[in-house]
N, C-alpha and C positions, 0 to 999 in steps of 0.2 A: 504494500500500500504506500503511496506519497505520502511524504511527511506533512504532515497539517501546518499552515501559517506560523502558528507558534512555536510549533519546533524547526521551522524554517531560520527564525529572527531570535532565537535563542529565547523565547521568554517563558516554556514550558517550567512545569516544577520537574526538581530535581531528581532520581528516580532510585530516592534512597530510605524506601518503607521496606520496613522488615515483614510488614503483614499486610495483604488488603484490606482495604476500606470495606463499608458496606456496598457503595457506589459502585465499585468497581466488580462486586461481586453479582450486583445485582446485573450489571451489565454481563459481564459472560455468563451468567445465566438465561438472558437474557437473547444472548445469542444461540447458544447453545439451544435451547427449545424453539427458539425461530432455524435452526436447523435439520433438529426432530422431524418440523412442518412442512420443510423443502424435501423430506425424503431421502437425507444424504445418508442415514443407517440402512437404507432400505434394502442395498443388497446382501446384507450380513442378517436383517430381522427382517424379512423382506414378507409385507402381507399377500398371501395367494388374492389373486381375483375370485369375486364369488361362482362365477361361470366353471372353476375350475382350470384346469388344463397346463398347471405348472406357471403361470402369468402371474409376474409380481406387478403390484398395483399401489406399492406405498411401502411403509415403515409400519411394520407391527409393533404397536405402542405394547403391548403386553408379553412379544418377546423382546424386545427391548430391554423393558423393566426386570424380567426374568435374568437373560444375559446382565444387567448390571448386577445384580442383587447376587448371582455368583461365585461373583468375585467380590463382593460385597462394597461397591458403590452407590453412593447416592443416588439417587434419582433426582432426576434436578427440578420435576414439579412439584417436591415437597416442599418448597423453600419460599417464600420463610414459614416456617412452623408453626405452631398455636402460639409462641412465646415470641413471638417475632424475630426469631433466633435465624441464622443464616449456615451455614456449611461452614469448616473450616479449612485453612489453607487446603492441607494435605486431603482433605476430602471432595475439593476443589479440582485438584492438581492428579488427580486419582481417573475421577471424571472426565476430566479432558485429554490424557494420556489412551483413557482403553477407546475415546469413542474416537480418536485419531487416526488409532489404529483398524476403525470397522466404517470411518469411512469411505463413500466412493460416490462419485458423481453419477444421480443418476440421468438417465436417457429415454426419452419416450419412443418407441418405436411404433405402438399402433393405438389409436382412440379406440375405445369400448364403449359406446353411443348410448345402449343399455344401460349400462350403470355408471355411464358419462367420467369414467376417467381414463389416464393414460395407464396404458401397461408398460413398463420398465424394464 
Protein backbone atom coordinates (compact mmCIF):
# COMPACT_ATOMS: atom_id res chain seq x y z
CA UNK A 1 0.00 0.00 0.00
CA UNK A 2 1.36 3.86 -0.43
CA UNK A 3 2.37 5.56 2.38
CA UNK A 4 -0.58 7.97 3.53
CA UNK A 5 0.34 11.91 3.41
CA UNK A 6 1.48 11.79 6.94
CA UNK A 7 3.83 9.35 6.71
CA UNK A 8 5.00 10.93 3.45
CA UNK A 9 5.82 14.45 5.50
CA UNK A 10 7.11 12.64 8.53
CA UNK A 11 4.23 13.69 10.98
CA UNK A 12 2.96 10.03 11.66
CA UNK A 13 3.40 8.84 15.59
CA UNK A 14 6.09 7.05 16.28
CA UNK A 15 5.75 3.22 16.19
CA UNK A 16 6.97 2.50 19.44
CA UNK A 17 3.61 0.76 21.40
CA UNK A 18 4.46 -2.29 23.17
CA UNK A 19 0.76 -3.27 22.85
CA UNK A 20 -2.22 -2.40 20.77
CA UNK A 21 -4.74 0.20 21.21
CA UNK A 22 -8.29 -0.73 21.34
CA UNK A 23 -8.50 1.39 17.98
CA UNK A 24 -6.24 -0.55 16.26
CA UNK A 25 -7.79 -3.65 17.28
CA UNK A 26 -10.85 -2.87 16.46
CA UNK A 27 -9.77 -2.04 13.14
CA UNK A 28 -8.17 -5.48 12.13
CA UNK A 29 -10.90 -6.87 13.39
CA UNK A 30 -12.58 -5.07 11.45
CA UNK A 31 -10.83 -6.18 8.48
CA UNK A 32 -10.47 -9.31 9.12
CA UNK A 33 -14.53 -10.13 9.17
CA UNK A 34 -14.88 -7.76 6.19
CA UNK A 35 -12.65 -10.51 4.75
CA UNK A 36 -14.64 -13.55 6.01
CA UNK A 37 -17.48 -11.56 3.75
CA UNK A 38 -15.36 -11.36 0.59
CA UNK A 39 -14.84 -15.18 0.66
CA UNK A 40 -11.11 -15.15 0.97
CA UNK A 41 -11.28 -18.48 3.43
CA UNK A 42 -13.55 -19.90 1.06
CA UNK A 43 -11.21 -22.31 -0.55
CA UNK A 44 -9.88 -23.94 2.64
CA UNK A 45 -13.82 -23.70 4.47
CA UNK A 46 -15.40 -23.45 1.37
CA UNK A 47 -19.55 -23.61 1.55
CA UNK A 48 -20.82 -26.57 -1.16
CA UNK A 49 -23.63 -24.84 -3.25
CA UNK A 50 -27.15 -26.14 -2.33
CA UNK A 51 -27.74 -27.69 -6.00
CA UNK A 52 -24.86 -29.83 -4.91
CA UNK A 53 -22.24 -31.15 -7.35
CA UNK A 54 -18.90 -30.27 -5.49
CA UNK A 55 -19.40 -26.15 -6.33
CA UNK A 56 -18.16 -23.96 -3.78
CA UNK A 57 -20.23 -20.83 -3.36
CA UNK A 58 -18.75 -18.92 -0.39
CA UNK A 59 -16.82 -19.33 3.10
CA UNK A 60 -18.55 -21.72 5.45
CA UNK A 61 -18.91 -19.60 8.53
CA UNK A 62 -19.27 -22.79 10.61
CA UNK A 63 -16.35 -24.53 9.28
CA UNK A 64 -14.44 -21.76 9.68
CA UNK A 65 -15.29 -21.31 13.36
CA UNK A 66 -14.64 -25.07 13.72
CA UNK A 67 -11.03 -24.90 11.81
CA UNK A 68 -10.24 -21.89 14.38
CA UNK A 69 -11.58 -23.39 17.58
CA UNK A 70 -8.91 -26.39 16.78
CA UNK A 71 -6.28 -24.83 17.11
CA UNK A 72 -7.83 -22.98 19.47
CA UNK A 73 -8.24 -19.20 18.01
CA UNK A 74 -10.48 -16.78 18.50
CA UNK A 75 -13.12 -16.04 16.53
CA UNK A 76 -13.05 -12.64 15.76
CA UNK A 77 -17.16 -12.18 15.97
CA UNK A 78 -16.85 -12.50 19.53
CA UNK A 79 -15.33 -9.23 20.08
CA UNK A 80 -15.98 -7.27 22.11
CA UNK A 81 -17.41 -9.59 24.70
CA UNK A 82 -20.21 -8.96 27.24
CA UNK A 83 -17.46 -6.90 29.33
CA UNK A 84 -16.40 -4.81 26.54
CA UNK A 85 -13.25 -6.67 26.62
CA UNK A 86 -11.29 -7.06 23.34
CA UNK A 87 -8.75 -10.01 22.35
CA UNK A 88 -5.29 -9.84 23.38
CA UNK A 89 -2.15 -9.22 21.43
CA UNK A 90 -1.08 -12.87 21.17
CA UNK A 91 -4.63 -13.98 20.52
CA UNK A 92 -4.71 -11.37 17.94
CA UNK A 93 -1.54 -12.40 16.25
CA UNK A 94 -2.63 -16.00 16.50
CA UNK A 95 -5.65 -15.02 14.35
CA UNK A 96 -4.11 -13.60 11.67
CA UNK A 97 -1.07 -15.91 11.40
CA UNK A 98 -3.57 -19.36 10.65
CA UNK A 99 -6.20 -17.23 8.42
CA UNK A 100 -2.86 -16.02 6.26
CA UNK A 101 -2.02 -19.19 5.99
CA UNK A 102 -5.84 -20.45 4.41
CA UNK A 103 -6.06 -17.67 2.56
CA UNK A 104 -6.70 -17.48 -1.27
CA UNK A 105 -8.39 -15.26 -3.66
CA UNK A 106 -11.37 -16.38 -4.65
CA UNK A 107 -12.67 -16.44 -8.58
CA UNK A 108 -16.04 -16.67 -9.87
CA UNK A 109 -16.33 -18.98 -12.72
CA UNK A 110 -20.10 -19.46 -13.22
CA UNK A 111 -23.50 -17.55 -11.82
CA UNK A 112 -26.10 -19.95 -10.33
CA UNK A 113 -29.37 -17.73 -11.29
CA UNK A 114 -31.35 -20.13 -8.90
CA UNK A 115 -29.88 -19.26 -5.88
CA UNK A 116 -28.34 -16.06 -7.52
CA UNK A 117 -24.63 -16.55 -6.40
CA UNK A 118 -21.40 -17.07 -7.80
CA UNK A 119 -19.76 -20.51 -7.63
CA UNK A 120 -15.97 -20.30 -6.98
Amino acid sequence: MKKLSTERHGMNEPRVKDELDVELTKGILTVVNAKIDENLFGEAYSLECPDGGGNSCGCDLDKLKAGLAAYKVTWPRDWPNRKDEWPSDPQLFDLLELLYEHAGLPHAYHYHQFFQHDHL
